[in-house]
C-alpha positions as CSV (number, residue, x, y, z in Angstrom):
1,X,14.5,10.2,0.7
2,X,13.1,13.7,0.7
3,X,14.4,16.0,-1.8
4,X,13.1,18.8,0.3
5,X,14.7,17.6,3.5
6,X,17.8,20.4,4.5
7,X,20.4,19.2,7.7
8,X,20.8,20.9,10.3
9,X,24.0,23.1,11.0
10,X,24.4,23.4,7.3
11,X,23.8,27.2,5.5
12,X,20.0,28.2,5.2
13,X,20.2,28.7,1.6
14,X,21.9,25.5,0.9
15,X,20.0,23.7,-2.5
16,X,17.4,21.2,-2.2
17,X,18.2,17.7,-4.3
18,X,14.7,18.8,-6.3
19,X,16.8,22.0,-7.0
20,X,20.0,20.2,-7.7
21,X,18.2,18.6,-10.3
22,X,17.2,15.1,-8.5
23,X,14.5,13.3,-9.8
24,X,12.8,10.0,-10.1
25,X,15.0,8.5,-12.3
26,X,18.2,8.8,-9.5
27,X,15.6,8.1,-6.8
28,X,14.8,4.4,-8.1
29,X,18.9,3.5,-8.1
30,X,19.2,3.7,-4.2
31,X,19.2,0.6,-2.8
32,X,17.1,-0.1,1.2
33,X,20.6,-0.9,2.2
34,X,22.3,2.4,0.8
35,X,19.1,4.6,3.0
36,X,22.4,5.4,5.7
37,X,24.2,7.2,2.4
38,X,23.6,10.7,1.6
39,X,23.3,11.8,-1.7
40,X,25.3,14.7,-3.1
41,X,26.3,16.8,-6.7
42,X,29.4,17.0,-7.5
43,X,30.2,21.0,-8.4
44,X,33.7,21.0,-8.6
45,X,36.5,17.9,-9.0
46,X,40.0,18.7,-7.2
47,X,43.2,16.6,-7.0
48,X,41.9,15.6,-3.6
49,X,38.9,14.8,-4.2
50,X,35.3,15.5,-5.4
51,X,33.3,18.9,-4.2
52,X,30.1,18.3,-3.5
53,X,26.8,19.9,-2.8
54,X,23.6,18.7,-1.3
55,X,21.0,19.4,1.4
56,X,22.7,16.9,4.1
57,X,26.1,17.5,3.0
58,X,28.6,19.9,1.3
59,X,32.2,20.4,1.0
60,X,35.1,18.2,0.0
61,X,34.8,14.1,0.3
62,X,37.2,11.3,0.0
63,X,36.8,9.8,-3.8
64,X,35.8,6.4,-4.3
65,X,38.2,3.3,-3.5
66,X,39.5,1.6,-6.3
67,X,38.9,-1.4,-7.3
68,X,40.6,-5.1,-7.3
69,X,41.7,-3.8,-11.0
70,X,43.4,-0.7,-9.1
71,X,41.2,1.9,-11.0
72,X,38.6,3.7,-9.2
73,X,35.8,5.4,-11.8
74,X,36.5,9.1,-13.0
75,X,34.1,10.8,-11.1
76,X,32.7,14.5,-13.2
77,X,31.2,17.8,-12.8
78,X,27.4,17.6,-12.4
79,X,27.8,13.2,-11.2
80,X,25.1,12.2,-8.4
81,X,27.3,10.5,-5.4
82,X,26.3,8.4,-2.5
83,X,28.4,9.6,0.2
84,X,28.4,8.4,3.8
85,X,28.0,11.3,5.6
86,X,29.6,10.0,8.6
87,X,33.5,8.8,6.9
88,X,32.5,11.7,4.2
89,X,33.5,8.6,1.7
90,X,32.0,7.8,-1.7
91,X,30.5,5.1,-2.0
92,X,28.9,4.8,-5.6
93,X,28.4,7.3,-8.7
94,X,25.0,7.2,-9.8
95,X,24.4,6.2,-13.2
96,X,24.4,9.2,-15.6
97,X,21.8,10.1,-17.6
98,X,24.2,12.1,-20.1
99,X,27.7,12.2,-20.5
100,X,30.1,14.4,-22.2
101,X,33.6,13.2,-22.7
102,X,36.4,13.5,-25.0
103,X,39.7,11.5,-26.0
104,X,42.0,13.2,-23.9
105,X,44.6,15.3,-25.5
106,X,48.3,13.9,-26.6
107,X,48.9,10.5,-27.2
108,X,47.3,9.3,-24.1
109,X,44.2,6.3,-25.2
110,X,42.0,6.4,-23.0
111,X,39.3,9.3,-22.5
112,X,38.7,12.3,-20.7
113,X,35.3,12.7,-18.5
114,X,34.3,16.2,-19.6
115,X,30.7,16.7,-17.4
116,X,27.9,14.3,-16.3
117,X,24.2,14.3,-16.1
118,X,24.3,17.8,-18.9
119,X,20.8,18.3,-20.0
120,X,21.8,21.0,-22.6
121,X,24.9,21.7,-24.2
122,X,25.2,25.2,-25.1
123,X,28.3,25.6,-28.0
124,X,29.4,29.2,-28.1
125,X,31.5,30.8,-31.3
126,X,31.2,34.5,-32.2
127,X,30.4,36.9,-35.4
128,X,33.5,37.1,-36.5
129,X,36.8,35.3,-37.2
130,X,36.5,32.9,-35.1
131,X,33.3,31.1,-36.3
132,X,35.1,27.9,-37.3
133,X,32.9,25.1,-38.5
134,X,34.8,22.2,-38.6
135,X,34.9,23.0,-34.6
136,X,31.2,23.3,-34.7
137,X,30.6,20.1,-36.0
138,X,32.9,18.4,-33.6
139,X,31.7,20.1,-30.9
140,X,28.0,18.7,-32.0
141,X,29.3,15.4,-32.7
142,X,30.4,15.1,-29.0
143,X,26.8,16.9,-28.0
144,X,25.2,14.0,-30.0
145,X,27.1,11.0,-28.5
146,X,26.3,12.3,-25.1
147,X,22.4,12.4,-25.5
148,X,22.9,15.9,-24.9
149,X,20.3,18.9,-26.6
150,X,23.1,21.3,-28.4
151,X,21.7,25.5,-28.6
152,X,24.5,27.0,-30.6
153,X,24.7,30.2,-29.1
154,X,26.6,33.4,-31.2
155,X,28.1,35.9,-29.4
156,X,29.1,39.1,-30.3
157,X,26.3,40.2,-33.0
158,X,26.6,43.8,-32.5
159,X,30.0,43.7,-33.8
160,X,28.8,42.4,-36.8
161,X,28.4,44.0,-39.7
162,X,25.6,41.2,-41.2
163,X,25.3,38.7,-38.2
164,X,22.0,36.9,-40.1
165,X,24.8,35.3,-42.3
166,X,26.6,33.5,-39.5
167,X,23.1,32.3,-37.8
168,X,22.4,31.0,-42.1
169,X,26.4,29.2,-41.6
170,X,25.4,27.7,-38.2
171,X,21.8,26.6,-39.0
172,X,22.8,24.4,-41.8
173,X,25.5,22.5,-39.7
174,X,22.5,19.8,-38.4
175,X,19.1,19.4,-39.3
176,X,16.9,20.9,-36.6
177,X,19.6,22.5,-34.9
178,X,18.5,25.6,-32.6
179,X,21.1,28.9,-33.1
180,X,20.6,32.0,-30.7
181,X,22.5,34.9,-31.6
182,X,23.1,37.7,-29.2
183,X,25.5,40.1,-27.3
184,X,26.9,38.5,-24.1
185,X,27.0,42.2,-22.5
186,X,23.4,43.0,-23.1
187,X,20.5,40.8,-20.2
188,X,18.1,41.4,-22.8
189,X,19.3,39.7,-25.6
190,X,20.6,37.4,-23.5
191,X,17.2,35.9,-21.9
192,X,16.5,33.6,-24.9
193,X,18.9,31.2,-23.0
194,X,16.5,31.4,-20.1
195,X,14.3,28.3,-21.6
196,X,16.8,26.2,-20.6
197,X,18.1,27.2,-17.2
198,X,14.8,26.8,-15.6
199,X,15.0,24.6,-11.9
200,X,17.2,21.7,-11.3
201,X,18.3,21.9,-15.2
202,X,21.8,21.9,-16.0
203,X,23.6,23.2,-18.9
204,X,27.4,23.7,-20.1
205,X,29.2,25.4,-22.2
206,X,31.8,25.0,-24.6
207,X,33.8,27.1,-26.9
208,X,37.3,28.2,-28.1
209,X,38.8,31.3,-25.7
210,X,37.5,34.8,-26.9
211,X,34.2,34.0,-28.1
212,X,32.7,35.7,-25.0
213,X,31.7,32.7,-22.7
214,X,33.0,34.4,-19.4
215,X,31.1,37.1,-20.5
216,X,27.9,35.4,-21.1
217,X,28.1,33.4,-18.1
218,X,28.2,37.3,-16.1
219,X,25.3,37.8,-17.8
220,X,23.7,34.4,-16.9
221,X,23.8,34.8,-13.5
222,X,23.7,38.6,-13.4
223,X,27.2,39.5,-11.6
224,X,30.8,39.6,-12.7
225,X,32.3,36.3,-11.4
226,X,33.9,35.3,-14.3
227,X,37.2,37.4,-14.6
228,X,36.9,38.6,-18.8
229,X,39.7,38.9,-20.8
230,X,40.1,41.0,-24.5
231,X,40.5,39.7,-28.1
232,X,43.6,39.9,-29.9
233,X,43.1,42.0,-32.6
234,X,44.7,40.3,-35.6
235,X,42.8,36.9,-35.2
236,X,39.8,37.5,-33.2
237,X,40.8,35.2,-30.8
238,X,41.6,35.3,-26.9
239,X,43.2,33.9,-23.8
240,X,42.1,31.5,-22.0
241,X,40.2,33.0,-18.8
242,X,38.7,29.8,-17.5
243,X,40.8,27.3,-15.8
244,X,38.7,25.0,-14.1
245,X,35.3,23.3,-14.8
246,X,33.0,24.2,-11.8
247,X,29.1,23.9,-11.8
248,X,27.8,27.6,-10.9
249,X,24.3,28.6,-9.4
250,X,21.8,30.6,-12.3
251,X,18.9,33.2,-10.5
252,X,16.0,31.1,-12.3
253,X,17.6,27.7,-10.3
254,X,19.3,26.1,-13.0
255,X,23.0,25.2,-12.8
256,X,26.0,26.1,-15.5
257,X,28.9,24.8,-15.9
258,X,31.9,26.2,-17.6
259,X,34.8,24.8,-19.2
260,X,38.2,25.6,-20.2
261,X,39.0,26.6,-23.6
262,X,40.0,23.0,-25.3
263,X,42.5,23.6,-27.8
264,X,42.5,20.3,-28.9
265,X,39.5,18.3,-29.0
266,X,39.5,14.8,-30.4
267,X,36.6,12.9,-31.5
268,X,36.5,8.4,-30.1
269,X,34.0,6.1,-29.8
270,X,31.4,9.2,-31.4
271,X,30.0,7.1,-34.4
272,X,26.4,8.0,-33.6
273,X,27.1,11.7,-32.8
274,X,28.9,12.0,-36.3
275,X,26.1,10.1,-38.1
276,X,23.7,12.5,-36.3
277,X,25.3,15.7,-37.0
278,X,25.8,14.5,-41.2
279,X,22.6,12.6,-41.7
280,X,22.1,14.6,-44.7
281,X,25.0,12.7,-45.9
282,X,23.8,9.1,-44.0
283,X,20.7,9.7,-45.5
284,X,22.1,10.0,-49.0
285,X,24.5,7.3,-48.7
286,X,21.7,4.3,-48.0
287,X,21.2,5.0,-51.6
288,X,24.8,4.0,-53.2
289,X,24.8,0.9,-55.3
290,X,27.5,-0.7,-52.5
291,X,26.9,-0.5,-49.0
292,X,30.7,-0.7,-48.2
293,X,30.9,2.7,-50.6
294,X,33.6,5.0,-49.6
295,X,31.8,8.0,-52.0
296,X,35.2,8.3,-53.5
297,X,34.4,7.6,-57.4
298,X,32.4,4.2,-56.9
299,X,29.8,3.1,-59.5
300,X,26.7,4.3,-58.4
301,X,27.5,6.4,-55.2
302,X,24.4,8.3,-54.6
303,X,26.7,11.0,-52.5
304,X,29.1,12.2,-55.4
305,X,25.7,12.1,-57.6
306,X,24.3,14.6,-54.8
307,X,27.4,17.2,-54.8
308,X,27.2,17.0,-58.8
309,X,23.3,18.3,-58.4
310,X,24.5,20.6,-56.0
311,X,23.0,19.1,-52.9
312,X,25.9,18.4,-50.9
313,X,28.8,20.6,-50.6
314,X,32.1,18.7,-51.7
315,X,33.9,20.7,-48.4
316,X,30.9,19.1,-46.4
317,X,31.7,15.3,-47.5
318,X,35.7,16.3,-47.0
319,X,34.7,17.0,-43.1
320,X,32.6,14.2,-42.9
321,X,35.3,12.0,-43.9
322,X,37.9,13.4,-41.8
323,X,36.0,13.0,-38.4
324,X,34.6,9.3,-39.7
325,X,38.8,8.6,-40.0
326,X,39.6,10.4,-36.7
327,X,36.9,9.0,-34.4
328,X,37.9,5.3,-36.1
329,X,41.3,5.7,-35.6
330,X,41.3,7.2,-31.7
331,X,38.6,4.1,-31.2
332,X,40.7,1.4,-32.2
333,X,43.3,2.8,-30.3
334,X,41.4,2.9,-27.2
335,X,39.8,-0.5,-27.6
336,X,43.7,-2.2,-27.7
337,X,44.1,-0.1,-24.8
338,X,41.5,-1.6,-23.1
339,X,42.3,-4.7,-24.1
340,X,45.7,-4.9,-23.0
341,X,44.6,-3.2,-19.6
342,X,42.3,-6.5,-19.5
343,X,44.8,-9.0,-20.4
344,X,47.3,-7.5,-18.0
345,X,44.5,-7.6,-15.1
346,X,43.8,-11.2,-15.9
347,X,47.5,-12.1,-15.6
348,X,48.2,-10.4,-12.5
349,X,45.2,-11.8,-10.8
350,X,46.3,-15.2,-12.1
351,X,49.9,-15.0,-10.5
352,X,48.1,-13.5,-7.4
353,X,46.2,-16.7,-7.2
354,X,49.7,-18.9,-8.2
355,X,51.0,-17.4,-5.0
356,X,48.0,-18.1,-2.6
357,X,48.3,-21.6,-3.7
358,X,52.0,-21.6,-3.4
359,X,51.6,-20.5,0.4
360,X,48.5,-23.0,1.0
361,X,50.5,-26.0,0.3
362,X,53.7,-25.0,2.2
């Protein structure tokens, strides 16, 4: 398979798979008897089906057929497809090298696939009221768990009257954790970002509404595509102006994509991510007399003995705790989920089998 090979009757300018981001890694997964399928990007995901894009095929397909469980595999913005080019039919999803996903919102267990194959995750909040950090940190949590490289990006630093002091609030959210602080409006400022939408990389971003993501993502890809809406002035914060996630085409080849607004954003199944975004606080903890210690007034809990030295901010452990509860609580719930999904598929294909015996021995 030729990442450089382009069909004929399709647009001159359409990608190649190098330029989609292809590489050896998604090479080595097709199989000599898949060589018929093409293989596509998914850039957009409608009711009907996924949108794809690639060098032998482009346009809407037909999703993939579900299984003998009745569920066919959520299929994301930025997944790798094997589609046959003939049926325009799915055929597989390519196994992701990142994902991004969330507990989807309400009461519903299960989760909600967010974007695949994300090399960088780029978390946008602004210099002023709305720089929340308990949103940060969940937002790096979820960066974390995916594998994905998180660039906390600050808009709106002219408005500012001492911008330096929200970079200072960001930086110490994670250890190593890279912050970029700019205006949106301004190409300038904004070609810091460019490090990481070189060729065939792919970034998203993520923020709450009127933080100036539409805007930077005008600047990104130097035209006005995104429609921008204004701030409401007694909170800082805005409507929402993106309503679907969509993977767009950056001038140095890289690809964005941009989500909605998620007003409510649930941590599941994010252990790692959490323990990665507080290892101050891990790192503390593997010193407490008890290794079950809840760092709630225990004997010999090297955390409390931390915040008393002034190491550890009390409201940091607070947060800590309260996504450790969450991501426990929506995981459990997911897990019985799961298994009751599994125990009803077992029974149904158990009376299914009843019945075929039934009929054999009329």
């Amino acid at each position: 398979m030729n990442p450089n090979t382009s069909a004929g009757g399709l647009p001159a300018d359409m990608p190649t798979l190098g330029e989609l981001g292809w590489s050896p890694r998604l090479e080595v997964q097709v199989t000599p008897g898949e060589a018929a399928l093409v293989p596509a990007r998914v850039v957009a995901v409608h009711r009907s089906g996924p949108e794809v894009l690639g060098p032998a095929i482009d346009g809407r397909v037909f999703p993939l057929r579900r299984s003998v469980d009745g569920e066919a595999p959520d299929i994301a913005v930025g997944d790798w497809l094997l589609v046959d080019p003939q049926t325009r039919v799915t055929e597989r999803v390519l196994d992701r090298a990142t994902l991004f996903r969330r507990k989807a919102a309400g009461d519903v267990q299960r989760f909600q696939v967010i974007a695949a194959n994300v090399d960088t995750l780029f978390i946008v909040s602004s210099c002023n009221a709305d720089f929340n950090v308990p949103r940060l940190e969940r937002y790096l949590a979820l960066a974390r768990e995916a594998e994905v490289n998180p660039v906390v990006v600050l808009t709106k630093a002219d408005q500012a009257d001492d911008a330096a002091a929200f970079v200072r609030a960001a930086s110490r959210l994670m250890p190593g954790l890279l912050v970029e602080c700019l205006d949106a409006r301004d190409p300038a400022e904004v070609r810091c970002l460019r490090p990481w939408c070189g060729m065939g990389q792919t970034v998203a971003l993520v923020g709450s509404s009127g933080v100036g993501k539409s805007t930077l993502v005008n600047t990104l890809r130097g035209d006005a595509g995104q429609a921008t809406q204004g701030i409401r002035e007694d909170d800082a914060r805005g409507r929402h102006t993106t309503t679907t996630r969509s993977l767009l085409r950056l001038p140095d080849g890289g690809w964005l994509l941009d989500t909605p607004g998620m007003r409510e954003l649930q941590l599941a199944d994010a252990g790692q991510g959490i323990a990665d975004v507080f290892a101050d606080i891990v790192a503390v903890a593997a010193g407490c007399r008890f290794s079950d210690c809840t760092h709630d007034g225990e004997p010999g809990c090297a955390v409390v003995a931390a915040i008393e030295r002034g190491e550890i901010e009390p409201e940091r452990l607070a947060r800590f705790h309260k996504l450790v509860r969450e991501d426990t609580r929506n995981s459990e719930a997911i897990w019985t989920r799961r298994q009751r999904e599994r125990s009803f598929g077992r029974l149904t294909r158990s009376a299914s089998r009843a019945r075929e015996d039934r009929r054999g021995g009329e």
